[in-house]
TORKE-490380 format. One record per residue (C-alpha): residue number from 0; residue in three letters; chain; x, y, z. Coordinates in steps of 0.001 Angstrom, whole numbers, plus 500000, padded with zeros to 6 digits. Each point is the difference from the previous one (the first is absolute). Layout:
! TORKE-490380
pos/code/unit/px/py/pz
NUM/ala/A/X/Y/Z
...
***
This chain:
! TORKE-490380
pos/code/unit/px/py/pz
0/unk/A/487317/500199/491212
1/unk/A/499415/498126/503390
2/unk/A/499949/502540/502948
3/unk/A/501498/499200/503415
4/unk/A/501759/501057/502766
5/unk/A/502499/499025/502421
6/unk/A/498367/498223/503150
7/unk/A/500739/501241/503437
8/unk/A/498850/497594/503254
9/unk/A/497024/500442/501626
10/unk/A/500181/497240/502714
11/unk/A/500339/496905/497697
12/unk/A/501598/499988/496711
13/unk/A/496813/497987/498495
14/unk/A/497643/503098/501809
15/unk/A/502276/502289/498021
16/unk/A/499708/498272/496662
17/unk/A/496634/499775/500380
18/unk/A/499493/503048/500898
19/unk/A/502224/501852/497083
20/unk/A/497644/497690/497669
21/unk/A/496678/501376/501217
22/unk/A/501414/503704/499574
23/unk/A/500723/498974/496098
24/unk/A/503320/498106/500266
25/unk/A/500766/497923/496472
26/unk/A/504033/499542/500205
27/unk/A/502093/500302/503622
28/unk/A/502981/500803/501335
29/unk/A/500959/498860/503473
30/unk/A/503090/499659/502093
31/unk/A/501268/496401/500403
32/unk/A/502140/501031/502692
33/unk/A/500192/502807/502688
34/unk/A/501060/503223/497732
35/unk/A/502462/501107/502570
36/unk/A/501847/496755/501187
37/unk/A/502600/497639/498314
38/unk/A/498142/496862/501950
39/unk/A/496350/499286/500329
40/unk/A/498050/497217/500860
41/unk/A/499334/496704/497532
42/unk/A/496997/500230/497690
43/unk/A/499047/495787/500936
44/unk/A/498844/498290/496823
45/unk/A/496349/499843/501638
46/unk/A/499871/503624/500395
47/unk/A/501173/500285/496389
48/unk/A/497708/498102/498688
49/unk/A/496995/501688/501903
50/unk/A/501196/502861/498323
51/unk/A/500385/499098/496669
52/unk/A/496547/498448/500458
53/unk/A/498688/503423/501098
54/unk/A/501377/501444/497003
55/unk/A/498496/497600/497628
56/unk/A/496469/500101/501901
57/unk/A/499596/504194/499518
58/unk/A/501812/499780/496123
59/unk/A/503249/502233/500882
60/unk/A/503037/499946/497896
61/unk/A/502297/500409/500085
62/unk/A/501280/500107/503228
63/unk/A/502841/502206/500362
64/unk/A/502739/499735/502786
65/unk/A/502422/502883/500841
66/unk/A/503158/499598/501562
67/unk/A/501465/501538/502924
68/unk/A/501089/503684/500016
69/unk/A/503245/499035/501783
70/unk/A/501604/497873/496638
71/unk/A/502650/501570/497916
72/unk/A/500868/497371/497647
73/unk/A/502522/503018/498514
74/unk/A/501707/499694/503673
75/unk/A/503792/500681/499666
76/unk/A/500028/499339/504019
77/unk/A/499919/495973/500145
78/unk/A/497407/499423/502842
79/unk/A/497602/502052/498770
80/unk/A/500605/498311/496481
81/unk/A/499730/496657/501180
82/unk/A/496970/500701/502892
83/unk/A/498420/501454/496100
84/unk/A/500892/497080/498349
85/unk/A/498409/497403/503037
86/unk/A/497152/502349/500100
87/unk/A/499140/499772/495921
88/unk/A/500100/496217/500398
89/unk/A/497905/500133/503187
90/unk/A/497361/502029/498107
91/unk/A/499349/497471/496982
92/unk/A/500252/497019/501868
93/unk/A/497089/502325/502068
94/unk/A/498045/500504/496208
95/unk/A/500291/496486/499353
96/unk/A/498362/498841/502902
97/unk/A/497390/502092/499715
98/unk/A/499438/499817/496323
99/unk/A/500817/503822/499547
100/unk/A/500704/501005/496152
101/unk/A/502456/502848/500587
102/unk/A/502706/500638/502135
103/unk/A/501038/504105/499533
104/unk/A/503148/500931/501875
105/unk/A/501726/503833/499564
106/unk/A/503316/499743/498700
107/unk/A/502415/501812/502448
108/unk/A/502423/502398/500112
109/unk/A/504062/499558/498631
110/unk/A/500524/502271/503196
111/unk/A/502812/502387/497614
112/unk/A/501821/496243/498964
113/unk/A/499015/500914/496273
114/unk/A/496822/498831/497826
115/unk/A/502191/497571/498709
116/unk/A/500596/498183/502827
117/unk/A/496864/500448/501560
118/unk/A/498307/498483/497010
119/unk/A/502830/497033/499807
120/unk/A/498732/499045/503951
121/unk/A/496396/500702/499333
122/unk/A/500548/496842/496889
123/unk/A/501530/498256/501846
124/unk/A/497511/500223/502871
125/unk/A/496826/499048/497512
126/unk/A/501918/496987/498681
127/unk/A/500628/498087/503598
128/unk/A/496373/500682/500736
129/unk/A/498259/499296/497131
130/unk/A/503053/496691/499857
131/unk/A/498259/499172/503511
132/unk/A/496150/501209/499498
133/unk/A/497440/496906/498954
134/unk/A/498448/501295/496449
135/unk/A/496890/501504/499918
136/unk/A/500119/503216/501680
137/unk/A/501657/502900/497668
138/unk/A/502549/502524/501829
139/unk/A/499448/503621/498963
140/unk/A/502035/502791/500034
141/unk/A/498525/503253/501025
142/unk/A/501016/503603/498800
143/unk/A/501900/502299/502378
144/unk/A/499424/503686/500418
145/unk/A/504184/500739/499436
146/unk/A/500780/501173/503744
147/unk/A/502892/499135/501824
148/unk/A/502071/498153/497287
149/unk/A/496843/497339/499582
150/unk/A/500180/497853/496807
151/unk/A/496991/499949/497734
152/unk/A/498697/503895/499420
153/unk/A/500664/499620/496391
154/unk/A/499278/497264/497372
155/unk/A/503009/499412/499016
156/unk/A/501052/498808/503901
157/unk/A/497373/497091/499894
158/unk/A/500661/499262/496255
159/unk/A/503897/499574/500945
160/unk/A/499075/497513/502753
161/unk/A/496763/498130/498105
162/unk/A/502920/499287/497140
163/unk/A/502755/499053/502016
164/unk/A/497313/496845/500959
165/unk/A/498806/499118/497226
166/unk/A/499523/496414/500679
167/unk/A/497273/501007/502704
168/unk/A/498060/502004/498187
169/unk/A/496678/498011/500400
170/unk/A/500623/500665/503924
171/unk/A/501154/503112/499978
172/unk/A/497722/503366/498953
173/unk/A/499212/503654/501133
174/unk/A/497994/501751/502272
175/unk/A/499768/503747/499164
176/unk/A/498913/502732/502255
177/unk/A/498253/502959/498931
178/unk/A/501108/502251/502879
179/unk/A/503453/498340/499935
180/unk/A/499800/500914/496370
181/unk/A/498678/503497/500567
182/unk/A/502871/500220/502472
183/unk/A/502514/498905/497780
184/unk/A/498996/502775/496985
185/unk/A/497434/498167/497885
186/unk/A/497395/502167/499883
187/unk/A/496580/497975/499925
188/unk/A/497351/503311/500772
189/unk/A/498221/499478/495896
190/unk/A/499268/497695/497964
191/unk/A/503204/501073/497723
192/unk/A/502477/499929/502688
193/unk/A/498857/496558/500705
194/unk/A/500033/498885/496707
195/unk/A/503465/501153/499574
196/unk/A/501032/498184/503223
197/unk/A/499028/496652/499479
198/unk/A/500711/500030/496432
199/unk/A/503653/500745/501306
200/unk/A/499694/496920/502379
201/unk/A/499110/497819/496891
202/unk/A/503096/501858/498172
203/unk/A/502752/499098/502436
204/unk/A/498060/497180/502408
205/unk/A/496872/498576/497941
206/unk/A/496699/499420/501068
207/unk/A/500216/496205/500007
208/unk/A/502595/500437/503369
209/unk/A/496928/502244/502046
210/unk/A/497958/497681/501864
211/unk/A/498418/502284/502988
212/unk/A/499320/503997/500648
213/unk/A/499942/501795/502869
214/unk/A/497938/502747/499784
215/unk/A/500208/503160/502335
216/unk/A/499915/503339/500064
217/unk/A/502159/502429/501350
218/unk/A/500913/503707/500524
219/unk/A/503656/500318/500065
220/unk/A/501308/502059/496457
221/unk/A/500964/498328/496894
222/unk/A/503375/498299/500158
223/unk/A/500411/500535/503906
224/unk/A/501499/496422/500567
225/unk/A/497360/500478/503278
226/unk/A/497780/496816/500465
227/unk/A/496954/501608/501287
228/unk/A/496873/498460/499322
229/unk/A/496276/501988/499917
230/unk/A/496467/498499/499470
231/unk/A/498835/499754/496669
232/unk/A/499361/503060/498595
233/unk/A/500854/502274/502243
234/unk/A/503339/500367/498795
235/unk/A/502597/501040/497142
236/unk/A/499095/497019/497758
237/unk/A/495939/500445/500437
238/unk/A/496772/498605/498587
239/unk/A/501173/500680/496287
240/unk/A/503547/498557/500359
241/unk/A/498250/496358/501853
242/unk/A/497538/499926/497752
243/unk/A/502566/499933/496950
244/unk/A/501306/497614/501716
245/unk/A/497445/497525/501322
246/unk/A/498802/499993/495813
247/unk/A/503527/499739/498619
248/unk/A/499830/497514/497331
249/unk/A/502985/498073/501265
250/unk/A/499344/500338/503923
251/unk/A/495971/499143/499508
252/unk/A/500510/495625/500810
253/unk/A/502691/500940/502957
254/unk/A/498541/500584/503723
255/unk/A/500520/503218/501981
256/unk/A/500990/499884/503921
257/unk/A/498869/503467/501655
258/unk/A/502319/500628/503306
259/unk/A/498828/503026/501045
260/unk/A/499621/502241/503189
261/unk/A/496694/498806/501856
262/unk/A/498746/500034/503446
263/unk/A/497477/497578/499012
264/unk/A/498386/497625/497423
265/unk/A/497621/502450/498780
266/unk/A/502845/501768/498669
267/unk/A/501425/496880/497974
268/unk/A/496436/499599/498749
269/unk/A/500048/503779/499098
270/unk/A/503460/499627/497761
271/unk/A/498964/497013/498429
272/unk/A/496951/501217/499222
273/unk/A/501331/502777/497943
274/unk/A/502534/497995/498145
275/unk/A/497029/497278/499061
276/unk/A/497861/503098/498853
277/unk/A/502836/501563/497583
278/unk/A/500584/496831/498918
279/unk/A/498043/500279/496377
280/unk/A/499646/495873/499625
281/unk/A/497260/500234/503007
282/unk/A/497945/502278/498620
***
């Protein structure tokens, strides 16, 4: 499995990349756009191609762009819906200039409208962007952790949506969340209780729809719907539930994005460490 880690700024975006690289970096995940805004600032085809370059020159991939926390493309209130909707287009025409692979956005909430209609304006949602988006860059779906009426806790959620589209499915995948899954009740602490989980993915999703992990810790109980994430192995899932993971037979060719509490890069080195050393393949 390819280990990386979601990039924050350190002056420059290239001093950054280069920087997460030199600490072990083999996959990233970076925001396109400010996290905390509707609006930001044009990515100019020159910058995006002096970043795709950057990419190409220290062997990353894929390159991974998340979304802004502030879409809900579930949004029963129209403004926020359609600020979502602008923002999800904004975000892959973003990828495509800078040659990212993966676009990962959370879901959203129905807000107490119903899952049914959530799910209905979460479809619709996909299909004007990915309608709008260039080819090339695949929009994931990631896993919620069930709090405050969010779509996506259980498999059946993102199986409902993934087959109400089917004629995007090679544009459309899934991004799970091990402390989103955690969160949401699947327990992922053993080697069993892994096994069980993803094999009930594959059941109800399938493994040919996962494209990306996201691989944290965290210490809130089992089934909390709390999205709290930990450093790896300090936490409920631990060194034996990552490492079941990292060398799960179906997960081994996929890449896994740390985002993790740090207070520096010696921290992200730390994490990534330990996944790459449970990670049987590299011994």
């Amino acid at each position: 499995m390819k280990i990386g880690a979601h990039v924050w700024r350190e002056k420059s975006l290239e001093n950054s990349v280069r920087m997460f690289a030199d600490a072990g970096c083999e996959a990233i995940q970076i925001f396109a756009a400010n996290p905390n805004a509707w609006r930001s600032s044009e990515i100019t085809e020159e910058a995006g191609d002096a970043f795709w370059s950057l990419t190409e020159e220290l062997g990353i991939k894929p390159v991974v762009i998340h979304t802004q926390y502030l879409l809900n493309l579930a949004a029963p209130d129209a403004e926020i819906l359609s600020k979502s909707r602008a923002a999800l287009d904004d975000n892959m025409l973003r990828a495509a200039r800078l040659g990212a692979d993966f676009v990962v956005t959370h879901i959203g909430s129905h807000k107490g409208t119903g899952l049914d209609a959530g799910i209905e304006r979460i479809c619709q949602s996909v299909a004007e962007t990915l309608d709008r988006a260039k080819p090339g860059t695949m929009l994931l779906l990631e896993n919620s952790a069930g709090g405050g009426n969010s779509v996506g806790s259980c498999f059946e959620d993102i199986a409902a949506i993934l087959s109400c589209l089917p004629s995007y499915s090679d544009r459309l995948g899934v991004c799970l969340d091990t402390a989103h899954l955690y969160g949401a009740g699947f327990d992922l602490s053993s080697a069993e209780a892994v096994a069980q989980t993803f094999d009930e993915f594959d059941r109800i999703v399938g493994f040919d729809r996962l494209k990306l992990l996201h691989l944290n810790d965290t210490n809130v109980e089992l089934g909390s719907k709390r999205d709290r994430h930990a450093n790896i192995g300090t936490g409920r899932i631990g060194e034996a539930g990552f490492s079941a993971v990292v060398n799960h037979p179906a997960l081994r060719n996929l890449a896994g994005i740390i985002e993790v509490p740090v207070s520096g890069i010696e921290e992200e080195r730390r994490d990534m460490d330990i996944l790459k050393r449970l990670d049987d393949s590299r011994a």
